[in-house]
C-alpha positions in Angstrom: -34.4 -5.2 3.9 -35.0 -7.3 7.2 -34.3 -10.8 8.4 -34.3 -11.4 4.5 -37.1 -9.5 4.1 -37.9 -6.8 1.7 -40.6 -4.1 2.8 -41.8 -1.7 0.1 -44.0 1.6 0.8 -45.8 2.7 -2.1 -46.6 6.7 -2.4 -49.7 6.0 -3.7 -52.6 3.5 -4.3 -51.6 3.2 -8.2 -48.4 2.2 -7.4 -49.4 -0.3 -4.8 -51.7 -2.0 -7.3 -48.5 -2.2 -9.8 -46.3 -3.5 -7.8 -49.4 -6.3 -6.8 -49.9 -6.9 -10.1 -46.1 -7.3 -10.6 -45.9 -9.7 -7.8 -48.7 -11.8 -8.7 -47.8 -12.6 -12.4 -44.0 -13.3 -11.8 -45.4 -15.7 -8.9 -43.7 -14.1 -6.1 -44.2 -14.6 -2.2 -45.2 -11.6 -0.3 -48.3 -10.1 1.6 -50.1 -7.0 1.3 -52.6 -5.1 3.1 -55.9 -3.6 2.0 -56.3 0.1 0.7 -59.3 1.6 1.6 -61.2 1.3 -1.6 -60.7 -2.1 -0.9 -62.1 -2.8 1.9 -65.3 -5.0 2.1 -68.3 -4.8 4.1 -69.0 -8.3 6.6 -72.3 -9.1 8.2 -73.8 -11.9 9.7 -77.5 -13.9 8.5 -78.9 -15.1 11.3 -82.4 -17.7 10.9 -81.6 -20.0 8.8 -80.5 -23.7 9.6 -76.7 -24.3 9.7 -76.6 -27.0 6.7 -78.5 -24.3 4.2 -76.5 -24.1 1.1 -74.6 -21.1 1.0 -75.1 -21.2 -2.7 -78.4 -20.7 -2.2 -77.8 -17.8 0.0 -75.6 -16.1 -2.6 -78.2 -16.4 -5.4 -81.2 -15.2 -3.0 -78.9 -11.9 -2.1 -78.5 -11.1 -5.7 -81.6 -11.7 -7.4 -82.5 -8.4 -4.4 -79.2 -6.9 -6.3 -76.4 -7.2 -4.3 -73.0 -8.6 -5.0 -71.8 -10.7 -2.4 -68.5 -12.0 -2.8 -68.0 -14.7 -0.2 -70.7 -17.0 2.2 -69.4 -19.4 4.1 -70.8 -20.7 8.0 -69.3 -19.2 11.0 -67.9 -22.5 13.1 -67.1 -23.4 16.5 -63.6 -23.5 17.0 -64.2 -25.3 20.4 -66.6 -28.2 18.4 -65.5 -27.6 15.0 -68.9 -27.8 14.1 -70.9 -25.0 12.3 -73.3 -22.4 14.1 -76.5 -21.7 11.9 -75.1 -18.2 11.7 -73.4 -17.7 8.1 -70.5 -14.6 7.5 -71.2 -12.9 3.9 -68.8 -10.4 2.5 -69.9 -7.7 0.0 -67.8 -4.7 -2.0 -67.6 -1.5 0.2 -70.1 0.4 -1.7 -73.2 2.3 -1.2 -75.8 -0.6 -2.3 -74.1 -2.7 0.1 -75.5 -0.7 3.2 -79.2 -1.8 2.4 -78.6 -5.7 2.7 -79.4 -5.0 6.5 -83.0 -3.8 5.1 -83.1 -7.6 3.8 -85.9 -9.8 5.8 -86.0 -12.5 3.6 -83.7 -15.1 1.9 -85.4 -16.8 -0.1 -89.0 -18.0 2.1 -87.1 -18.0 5.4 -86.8 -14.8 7.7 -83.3 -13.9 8.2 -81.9 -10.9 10.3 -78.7 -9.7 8.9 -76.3 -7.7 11.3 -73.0 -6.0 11.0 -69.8 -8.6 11.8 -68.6 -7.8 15.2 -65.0 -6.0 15.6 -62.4 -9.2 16.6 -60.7 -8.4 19.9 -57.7 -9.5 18.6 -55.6 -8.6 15.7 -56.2 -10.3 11.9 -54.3 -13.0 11.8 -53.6 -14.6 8.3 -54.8 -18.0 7.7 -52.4 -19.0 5.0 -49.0 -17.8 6.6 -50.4 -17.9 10.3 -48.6 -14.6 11.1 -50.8 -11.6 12.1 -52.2 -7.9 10.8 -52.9 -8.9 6.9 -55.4 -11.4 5.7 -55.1 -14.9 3.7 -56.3 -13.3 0.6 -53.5 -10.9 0.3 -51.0 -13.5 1.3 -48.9 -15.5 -1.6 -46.9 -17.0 0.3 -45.7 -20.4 1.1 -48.8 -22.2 3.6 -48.3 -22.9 7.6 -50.7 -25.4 9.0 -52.9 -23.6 11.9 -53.0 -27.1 13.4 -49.9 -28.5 12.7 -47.4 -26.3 11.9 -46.6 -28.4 8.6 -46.4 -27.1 4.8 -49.6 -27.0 3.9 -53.1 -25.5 4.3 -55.3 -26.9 7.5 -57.8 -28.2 4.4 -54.9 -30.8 3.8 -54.3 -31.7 7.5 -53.0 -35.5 6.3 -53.0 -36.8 10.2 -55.6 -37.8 12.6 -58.1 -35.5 14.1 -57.1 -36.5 17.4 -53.5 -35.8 16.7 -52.3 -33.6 19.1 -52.0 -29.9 17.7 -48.8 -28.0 17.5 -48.7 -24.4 17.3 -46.5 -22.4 14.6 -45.6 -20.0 17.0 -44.6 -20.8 19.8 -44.4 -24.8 19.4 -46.7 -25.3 22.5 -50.0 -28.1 22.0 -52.6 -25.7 20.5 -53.5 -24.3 17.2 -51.8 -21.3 15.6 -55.3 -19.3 16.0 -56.0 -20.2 20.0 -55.9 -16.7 21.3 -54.5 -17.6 24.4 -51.2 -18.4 22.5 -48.1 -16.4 24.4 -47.3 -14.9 21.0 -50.4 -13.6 20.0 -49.7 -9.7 20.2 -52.6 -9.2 22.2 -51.1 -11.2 25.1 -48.4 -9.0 25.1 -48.8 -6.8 28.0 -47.8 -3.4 27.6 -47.6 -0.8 30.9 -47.8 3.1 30.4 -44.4 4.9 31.5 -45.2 5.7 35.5 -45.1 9.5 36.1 -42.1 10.7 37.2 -42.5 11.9 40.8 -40.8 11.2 44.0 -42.9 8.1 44.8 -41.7 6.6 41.3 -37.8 7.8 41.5 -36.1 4.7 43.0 -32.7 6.9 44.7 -35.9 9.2 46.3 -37.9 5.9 47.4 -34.3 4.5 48.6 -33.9 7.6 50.9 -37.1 7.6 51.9 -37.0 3.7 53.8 -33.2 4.0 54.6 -33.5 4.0 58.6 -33.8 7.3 60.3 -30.3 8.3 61.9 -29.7 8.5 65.2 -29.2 11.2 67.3 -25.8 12.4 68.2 -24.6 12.4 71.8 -23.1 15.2 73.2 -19.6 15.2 74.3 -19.1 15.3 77.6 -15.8 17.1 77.8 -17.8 20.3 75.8 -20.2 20.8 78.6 -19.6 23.6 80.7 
């Protein structure tokens, strides 16, 4: 238990799925992450305009047998308009690897490519917080524009509105990478080797002025 939060490990993937389950039908709010048999392949179409239906795009993919699970357009977050580049997510399993063999959605030629790594950590579109995704997250909605209780769908003020972020209050969305608390702005510094040049009582000795030379006393000459 932390900051009124209750983290469980489960031993094993059967009990994460139970306690998942549990969660789920008692209505409870929580996030998860996904187990590896879980995990879903992402690519990209690219060639087709950016107002084709995605429904169209689903149906095309599995009348060639696959069993896409999600298609939705990539936008620009700078615009908010769409590119004509659509994201479509499939199960992790061995049929999924051919849709890359796919040149064709329905007459239109298509290239299909594996979705790029992000830069940045997940970051949860429900919640706004980072490392787990939206669809593993029950809990109660942050708006990525302005910080209200509800999805970004249901935005109920002006587009011109200014944004406020979730995080750290300041005028952008909760997803502008640039945001101070976005973990990849946190700079991190490997620990300098310990040496003389790092030590600071060594590098103190080192510029303290050199000391002057004594003078003899006269009354021990001979």
């Amino acid at each position: 238990m932390n900051n009124d939060k209750l983290k469980i490990f489960p031993p094993t993937p059967e009990a994460h799925k139970t306690i998942q389950n549990k969660i789920t039908q008692d209505g409870m709010k929580s996030h998860t992450y996904e187990l590896n048999d879980e995990k879903q392949t992402k690519v990209v179409v690219r060639g087709l305009s950016k107002d084709f239906d995605t429904t169209e795009i689903i149906s095309h993919l599995q009348y060639q047998g696959f069993a896409p699970t999600l298609c939705h357009p990539i936008r620009n977050r700078q615009s908010n308009t769409n590119f004509n580049i659509f994201l479509v997510t499939l199960p992790k399993i061995p049929k999924s690897k051919e849709i890359y063999q796919v040149e064709f959605i329905g007459r239109m030629r298509v290239t299909i490519e594996s979705l790029r790594k992000k830069q940045s950590p997940w970051q949860c579109y429900n919640f706004q917080e980072f490392f787990h995704h939206s669809r593993l997250c029950t809990r109660n909605p942050r708006c990525m524009k302005c910080a209200g209780p509800h999805r970004y769908r249901e935005y109920p003020k002006s587009k011109d509105t200014p944004p406020k972020c979730l995080r750290c209050n300041d005028p952008h969305t909760a997803n502008f990478t640039g945001c101070p608390k976005n973990p990849i702005n946190r700079r991190t510094f490997p620990e300098a080797p310990e040496n003389a040049w790092t030590d600071p009582s060594i590098i103190a000795k080192i510029k303290m002025p050199p000391t002057p030379a004594e003078e003899p006393n006269p009354s021990h000459v001979t």
